[in-house]
C-alpha positions in Angstrom: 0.0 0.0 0.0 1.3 3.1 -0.8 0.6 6.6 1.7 -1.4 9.5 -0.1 1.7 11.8 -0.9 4.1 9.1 -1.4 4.7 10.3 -4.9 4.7 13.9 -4.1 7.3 13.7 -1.8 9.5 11.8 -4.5 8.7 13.8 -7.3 11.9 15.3 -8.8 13.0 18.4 -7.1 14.4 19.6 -10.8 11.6 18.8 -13.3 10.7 22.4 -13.5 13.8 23.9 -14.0 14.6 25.7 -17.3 18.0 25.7 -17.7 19.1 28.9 -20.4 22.1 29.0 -22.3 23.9 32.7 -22.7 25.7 33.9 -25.3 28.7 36.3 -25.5 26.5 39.4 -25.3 24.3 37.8 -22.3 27.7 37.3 -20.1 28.7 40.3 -20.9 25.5 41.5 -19.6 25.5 39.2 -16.5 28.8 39.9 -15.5 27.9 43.9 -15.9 25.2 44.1 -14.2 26.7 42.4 -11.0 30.4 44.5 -11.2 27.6 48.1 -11.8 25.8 46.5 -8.2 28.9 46.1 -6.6 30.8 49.4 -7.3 33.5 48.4 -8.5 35.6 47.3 -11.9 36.7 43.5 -12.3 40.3 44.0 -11.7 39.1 45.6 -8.1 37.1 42.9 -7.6 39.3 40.6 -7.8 41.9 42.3 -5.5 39.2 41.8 -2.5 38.9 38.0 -3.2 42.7 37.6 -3.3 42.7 39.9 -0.2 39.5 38.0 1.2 37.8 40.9 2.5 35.2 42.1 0.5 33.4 45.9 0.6 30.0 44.8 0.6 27.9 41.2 0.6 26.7 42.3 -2.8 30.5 42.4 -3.6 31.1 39.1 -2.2 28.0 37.8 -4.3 29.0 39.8 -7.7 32.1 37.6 -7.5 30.4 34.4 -7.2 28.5 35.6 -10.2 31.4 37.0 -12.2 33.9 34.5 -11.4 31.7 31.9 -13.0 32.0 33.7 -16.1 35.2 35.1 -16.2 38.9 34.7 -15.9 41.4 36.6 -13.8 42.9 37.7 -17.2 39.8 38.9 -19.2 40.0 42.7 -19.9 36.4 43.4 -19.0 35.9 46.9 -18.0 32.8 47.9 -16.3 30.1 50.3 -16.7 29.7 51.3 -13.1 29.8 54.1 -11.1 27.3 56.1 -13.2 29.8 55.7 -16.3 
């Protein structure tokens, strides 16, 4: 016998998850945004990982999201600070 919920509780925590594929434009979007919410350029960003203090926790989450995307070495320049 099988309890009323049984399946529901089984079910696949995933099934509605719709995975999206970015281009070169959308990371470059992505990876944007996050540096403009942060403050700051790549290059700084990466000084307060290697330093492991970051300015703000939306720094220390614009790296998570950038870092993804990106390599120490890319020349990515961002638009931020009302540039």
């Amino acid at each position: 016998m099988v309890e009323e919920g049984y399946m529901d509780s089984h079910k696949d925590p995933y099934a509605d998850v719709e995975v999206v594929m970015l281009d070169d434009e959308g990371v470059r979007e992505i990876t944007d945004n996050a540096l403009a919410l942060a403050g700051c350029t790549w290059k700084e960003l990466q000084a307060q990982a290697k330093a492991g203090r970051f300015t703000s926790h939306i720094a220390h989450d614009a790296w998570f999201v950038v870092s993804t995307f990106l390599e120490p070495s890319d020349p990515i320049t961002s638009r931020c600070r009302g540039s």
